[in-house]
N, C-alpha and C positions, 0 to 999 in steps of 0.2 A: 504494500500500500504506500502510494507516493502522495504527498499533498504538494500540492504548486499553489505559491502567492507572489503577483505581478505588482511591480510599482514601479515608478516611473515616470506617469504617463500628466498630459499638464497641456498647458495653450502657450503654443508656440506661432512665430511666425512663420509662411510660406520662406524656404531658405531655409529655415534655423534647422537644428536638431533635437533630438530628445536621445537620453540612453534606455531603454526600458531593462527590469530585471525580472527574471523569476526566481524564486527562492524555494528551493525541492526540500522536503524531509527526508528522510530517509538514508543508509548507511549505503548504499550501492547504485548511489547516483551516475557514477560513470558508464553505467552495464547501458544505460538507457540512450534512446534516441528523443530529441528536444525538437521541438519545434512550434514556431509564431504562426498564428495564425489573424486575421485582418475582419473584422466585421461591420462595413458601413453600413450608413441606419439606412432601413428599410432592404435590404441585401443580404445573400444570404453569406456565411464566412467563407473567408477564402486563404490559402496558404500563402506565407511570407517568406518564412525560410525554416530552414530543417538544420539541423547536425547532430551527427552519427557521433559514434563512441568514440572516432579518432578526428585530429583536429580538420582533416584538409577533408573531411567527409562532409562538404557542405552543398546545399540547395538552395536558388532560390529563385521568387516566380521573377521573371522577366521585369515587371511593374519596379521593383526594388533596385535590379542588380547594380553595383554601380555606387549605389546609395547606402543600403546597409549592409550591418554585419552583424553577423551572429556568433556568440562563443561564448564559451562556457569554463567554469573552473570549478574544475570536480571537488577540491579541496574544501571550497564554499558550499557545495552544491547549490551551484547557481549556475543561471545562462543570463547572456545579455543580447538587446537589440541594440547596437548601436543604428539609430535612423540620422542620416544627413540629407541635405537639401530637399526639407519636407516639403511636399506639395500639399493645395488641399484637399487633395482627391485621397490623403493617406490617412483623413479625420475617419476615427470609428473608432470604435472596442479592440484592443490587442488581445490575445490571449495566450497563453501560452500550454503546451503540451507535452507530456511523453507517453514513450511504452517502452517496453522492456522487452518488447518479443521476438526481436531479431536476433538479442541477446543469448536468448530461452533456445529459439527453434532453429537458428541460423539462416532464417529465410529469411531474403529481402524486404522489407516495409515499402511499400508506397509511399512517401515521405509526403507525396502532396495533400493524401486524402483524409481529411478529418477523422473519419470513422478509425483511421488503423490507428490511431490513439487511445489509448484507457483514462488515463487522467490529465485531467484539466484544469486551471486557474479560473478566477470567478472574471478576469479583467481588468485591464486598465485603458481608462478612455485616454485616448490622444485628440487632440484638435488644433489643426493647422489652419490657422486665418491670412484669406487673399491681402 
């Protein structure tokens, strides 16, 4: 059982950045695959970026690349978003994710798809004003 809680998240300008965090419990944080996920209002979520158990194991959707970065420090059991040159189009709910199953069964994760996730943070709203 993982608990995820995200912070971070705040009214930034178009440009600016924000760092977001998640903060895991649990003693076997490293085993696990993390990943952001994006939910504007009235929309349904959509993947941000992913990282696997090893550092250069990363993902992310097109919309971002460029822009942020994802990484993690297993000693904290944390992950972070760093987001740069925020647009408005990045205002919504963050949330953050893992599972442990790739871990378990040595089978690939779909890293973009919500569902292959088990646990999730409640959120952190971000808002990028024009």
């Amino acid at each position: 059982q993982v608990q995820l809680v995200e912070s971070g998240g705040g009214l930034v300008q178009a440009g600016g950045s924000l760092r977001l965090s998640c903060a895991a419990s649990g003693r076997t944080f490293s085993s696990y695959t993390v990943g952001w996920f994006h939910q504007a209002p009235g929309k349904e979520r959509e993947f941000v970026a992913s990282l696997g158990r090893s550092a250069g194991d990363t993902d992310y959707a097109d919309s971002v690349k460029g822009r942020f970065t994802i990484s993690r420090v297993n000693a904290k059991a944390t992950v972070y978003l760093q987001m740069n040159n925020l647009r408005p189009e990045d205002t919504g709910v963050y949330f953050c994710a893992a599972d442990q199953e790739e871990a378990i069964t040595g089978q690939a994760m779909d890293v973009t798809a919500s569902h292959e996730y088990k646990y999730w943070g409640q959120g952190t709203q971000v808002t990028v004003s024009s």
